[in-house]
C-alpha positions in Angstrom: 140.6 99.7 120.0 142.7 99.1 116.8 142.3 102.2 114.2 141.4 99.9 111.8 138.9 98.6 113.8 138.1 102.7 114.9 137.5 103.8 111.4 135.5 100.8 110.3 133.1 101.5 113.2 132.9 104.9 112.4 131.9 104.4 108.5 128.7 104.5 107.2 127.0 101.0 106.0 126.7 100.6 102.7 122.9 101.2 101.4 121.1 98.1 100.3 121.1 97.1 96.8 118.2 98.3 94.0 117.1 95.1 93.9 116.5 94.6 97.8 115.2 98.4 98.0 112.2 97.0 95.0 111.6 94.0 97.0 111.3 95.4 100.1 109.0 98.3 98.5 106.4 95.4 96.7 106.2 94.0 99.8 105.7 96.5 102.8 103.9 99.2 100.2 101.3 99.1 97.8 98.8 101.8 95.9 96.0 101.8 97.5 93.1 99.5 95.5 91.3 102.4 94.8 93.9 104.1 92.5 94.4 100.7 90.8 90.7 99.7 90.3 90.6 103.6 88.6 93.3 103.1 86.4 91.8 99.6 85.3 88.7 100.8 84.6 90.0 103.7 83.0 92.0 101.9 80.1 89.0 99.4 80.1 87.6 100.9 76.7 84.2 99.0 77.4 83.5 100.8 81.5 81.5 103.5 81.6 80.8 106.3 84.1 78.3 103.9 86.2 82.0 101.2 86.5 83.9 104.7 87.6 81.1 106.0 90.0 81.2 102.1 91.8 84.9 102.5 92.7 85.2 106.1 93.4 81.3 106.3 96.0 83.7 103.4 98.1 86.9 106.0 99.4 84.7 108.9 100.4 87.8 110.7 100.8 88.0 110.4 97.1 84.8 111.4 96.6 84.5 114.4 98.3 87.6 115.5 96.5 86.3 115.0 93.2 83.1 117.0 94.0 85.3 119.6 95.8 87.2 120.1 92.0 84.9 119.8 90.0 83.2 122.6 92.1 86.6 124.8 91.8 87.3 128.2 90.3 88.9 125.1 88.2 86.3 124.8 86.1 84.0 127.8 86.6 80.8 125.7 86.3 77.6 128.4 87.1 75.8 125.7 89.1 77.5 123.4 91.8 77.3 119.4 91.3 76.5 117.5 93.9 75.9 114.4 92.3 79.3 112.2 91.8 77.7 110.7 88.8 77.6 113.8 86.9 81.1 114.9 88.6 82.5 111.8 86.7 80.3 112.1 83.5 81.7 115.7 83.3 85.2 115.2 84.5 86.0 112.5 82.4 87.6 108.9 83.4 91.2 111.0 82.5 90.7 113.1 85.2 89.3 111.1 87.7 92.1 108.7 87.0 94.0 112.2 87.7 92.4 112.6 90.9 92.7 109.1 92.0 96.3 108.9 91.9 96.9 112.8 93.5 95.1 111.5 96.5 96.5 108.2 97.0 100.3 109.5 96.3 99.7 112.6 98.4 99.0 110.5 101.8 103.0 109.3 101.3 103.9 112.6 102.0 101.9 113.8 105.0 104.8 113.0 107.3 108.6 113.6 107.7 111.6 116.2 109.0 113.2 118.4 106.7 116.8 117.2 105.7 118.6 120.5 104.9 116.6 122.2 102.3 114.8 119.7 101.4 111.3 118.9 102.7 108.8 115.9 101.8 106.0 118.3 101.3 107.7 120.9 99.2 108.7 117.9 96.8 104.5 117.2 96.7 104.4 120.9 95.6 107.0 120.4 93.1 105.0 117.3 91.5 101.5 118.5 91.3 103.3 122.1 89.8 105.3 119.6 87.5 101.8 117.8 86.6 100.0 121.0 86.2 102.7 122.7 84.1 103.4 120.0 81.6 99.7 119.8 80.8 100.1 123.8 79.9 102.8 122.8 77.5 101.0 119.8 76.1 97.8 122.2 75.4 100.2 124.6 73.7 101.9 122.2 71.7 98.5 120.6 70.5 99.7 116.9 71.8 96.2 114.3 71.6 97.4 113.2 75.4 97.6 116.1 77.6 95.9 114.8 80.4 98.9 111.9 80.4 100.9 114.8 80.8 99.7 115.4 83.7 99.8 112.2 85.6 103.4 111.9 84.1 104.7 114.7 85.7 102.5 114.2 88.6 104.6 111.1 89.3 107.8 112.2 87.5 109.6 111.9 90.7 107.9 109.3 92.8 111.5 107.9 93.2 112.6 110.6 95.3 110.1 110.1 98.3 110.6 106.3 98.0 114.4 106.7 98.4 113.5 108.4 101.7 111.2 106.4 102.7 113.2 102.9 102.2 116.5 104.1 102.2 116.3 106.9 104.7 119.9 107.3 106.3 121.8 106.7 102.4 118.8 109.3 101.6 119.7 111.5 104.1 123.6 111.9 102.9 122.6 112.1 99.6 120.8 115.2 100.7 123.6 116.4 102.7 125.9 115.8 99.9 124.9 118.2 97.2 126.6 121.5 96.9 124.6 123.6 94.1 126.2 122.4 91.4 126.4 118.4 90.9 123.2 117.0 89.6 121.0 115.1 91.7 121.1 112.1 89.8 125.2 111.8 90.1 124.7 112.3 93.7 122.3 109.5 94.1 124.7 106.9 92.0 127.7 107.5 94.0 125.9 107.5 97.3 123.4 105.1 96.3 124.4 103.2 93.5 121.4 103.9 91.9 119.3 107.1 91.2 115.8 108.2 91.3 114.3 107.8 87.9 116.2 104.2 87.8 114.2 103.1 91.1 110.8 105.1 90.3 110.6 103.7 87.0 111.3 99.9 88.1 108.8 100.6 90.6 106.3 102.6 88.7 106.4 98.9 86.3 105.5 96.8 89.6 102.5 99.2 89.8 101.2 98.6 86.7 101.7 102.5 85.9 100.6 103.3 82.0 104.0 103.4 80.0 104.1 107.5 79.4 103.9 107.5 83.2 106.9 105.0 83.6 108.9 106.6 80.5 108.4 110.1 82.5 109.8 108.7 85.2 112.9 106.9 83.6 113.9 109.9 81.1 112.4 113.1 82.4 116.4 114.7 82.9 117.7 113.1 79.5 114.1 113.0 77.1 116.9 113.2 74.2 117.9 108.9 75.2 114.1 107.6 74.4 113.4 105.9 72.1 109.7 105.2 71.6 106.1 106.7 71.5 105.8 108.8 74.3 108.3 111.5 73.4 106.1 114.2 73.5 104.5 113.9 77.0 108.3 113.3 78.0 109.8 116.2 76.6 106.6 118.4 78.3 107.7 116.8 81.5 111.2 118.0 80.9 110.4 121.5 80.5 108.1 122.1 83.1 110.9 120.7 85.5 112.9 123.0 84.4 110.2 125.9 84.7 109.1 124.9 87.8 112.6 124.6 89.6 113.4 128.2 88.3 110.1 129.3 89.6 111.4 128.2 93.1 109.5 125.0 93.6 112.5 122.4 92.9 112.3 118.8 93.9 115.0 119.2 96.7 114.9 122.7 97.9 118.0 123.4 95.4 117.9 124.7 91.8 119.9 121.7 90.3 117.9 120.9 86.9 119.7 122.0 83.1 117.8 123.4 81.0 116.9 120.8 78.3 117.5 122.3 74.9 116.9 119.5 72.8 113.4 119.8 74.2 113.2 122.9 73.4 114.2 122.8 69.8 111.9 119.6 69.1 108.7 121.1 71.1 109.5 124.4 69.1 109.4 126.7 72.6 111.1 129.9 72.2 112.1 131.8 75.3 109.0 134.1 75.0 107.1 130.8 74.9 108.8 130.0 78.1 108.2 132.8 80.0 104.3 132.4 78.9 103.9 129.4 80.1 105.5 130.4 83.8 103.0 133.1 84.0 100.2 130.8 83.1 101.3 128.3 85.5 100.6 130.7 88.2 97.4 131.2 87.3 97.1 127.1 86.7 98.1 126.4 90.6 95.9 129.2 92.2 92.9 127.5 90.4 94.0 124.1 91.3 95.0 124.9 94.8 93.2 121.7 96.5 95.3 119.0 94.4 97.9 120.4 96.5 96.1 119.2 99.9 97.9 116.3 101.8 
């Protein structure tokens, strides 16, 4: 065999373009209906909690999960509700939207080796703590949209488990690839050609995600680039990326986030404020262990 011939065998194959990686995505995987029909109804300013009740009563997985949280040391509620149409009337369409979408994404991750230090169910832990945590922020920084926070963050890195679902063996050397100190997202365009937030977000849009959830996605390591109304929820997903990674829940099994000063300065955070908030987050998973359920 010619070494020419040797080496070319021997060379990886170049992963598939963005564009091929969406198409493929749209058309071998879809939300279930269920999260979309909640996230209709839920912008739909004329539903009520009867429209809500119609769509959630149908997944009785989804049920039983928002009776099992709205029954959590969540919520601390002296008498138990059994009756989803209270559950829903109580929770609010927010939160059941909330719900909805934790327990449709959280069947993607169910299965899957480790790569290194990275492991598909860790990055679940690292979402819902993401989610969690930048709703603490929002709350302290009195922003009207805190429960967006939540979803935003919930989702921040939805592009990371669709790279290694559709692009497993590229996904797999990106993995491989980083050494503690090169940022994920350099990693991913010089193994990829593309990164996370770039795919999540262009996904995210075929979804029909609500635009603070896409903008979360696109600019939740550089909040300083956008431009628009969702800065605040942006910037809250930011930080409790940051506060969650140092915590020891990163996204990849290695500490590779900087800390976002801009941020920061603009949510007026202080360190003290900082270290606040990671002790409240503790506190905010132990009463919210079940979102963390695959």
């Amino acid at each position: 065999m010619l070494q020419g011939a040797s080496n070319a065998a021997l060379a990886s194959p170049a992963p598939p373009s963005i564009d091929a990686v969406i198409d493929r995505i749209v058309e071998i995987s879809t939300l279930p209906q269920i999260a979309v029909k909640v996230m209709e109804i839920a912008r739909d300013p004329n539903a009520g909690a009867a429209d809500l009740k119609r769509v959630v009563e149908a997944d009785p997985a989804l049920s039983g999960r928002v009776l099992r949280s709205i029954n959590s040391a969540a919520y601390g509620l002296r008498a138990k509700i059994t009756n989803l149409h209270h559950a829903i009337s109580y929770l609010g369409f927010s939160e059941i939207r909330n719900l909805a979408m934790t327990a449709s994404v959280a069947k993607v991750f169910k299965t899957g080796e480790a790569i290194g230090h990275y492991r598909r169910d860790m990055l679940w832990r690292h979402m819902v703590s993401v989610g969690l945590c930048a709703r603490l922020i929002a709350t302290r920084c009195k922003l009207a949209n805190f429960e967006d926070c939540f979803l935003a963050g919930l989702l921040h890195d939805i592009g990371i488990i669709l790279e290694d679902q559709h692009v497993h063996q590229p996904f797999c050397r990106v993995i491989q690839s980083l050494d503690g100190s090169t940022p994920l997202c350099e990693v991913e365009r010089n193994t990829l050609g593309f990164d996370h937030t770039t795919l999540g977000s262009r996904i995210a849009e075929k979804w029909h995600f609500p635009p603070v959830v896409r903008a979360a996605i696109r600019f939740h390591h550089m909040s300083q680039q956008y431009r628009g109304e969702d800065a605040g929820p942006i910037r809250c997903v930011e930080v409790a990326n940051l506060i969650c990674t140092l915590k020891g829940t990163p996204s990849v099994g290695r500490k590779l986030v900087k800390a976002p000063v801009h941020a920061f300065q603009v949510l007026n955070l202080s360190k003290e404020d900082i270290v606040v908030l990671a002790s409240d987050l503790d506190r905010e998973v132990s009463l919210n262990e079940g979102l963390f359920e695959l």
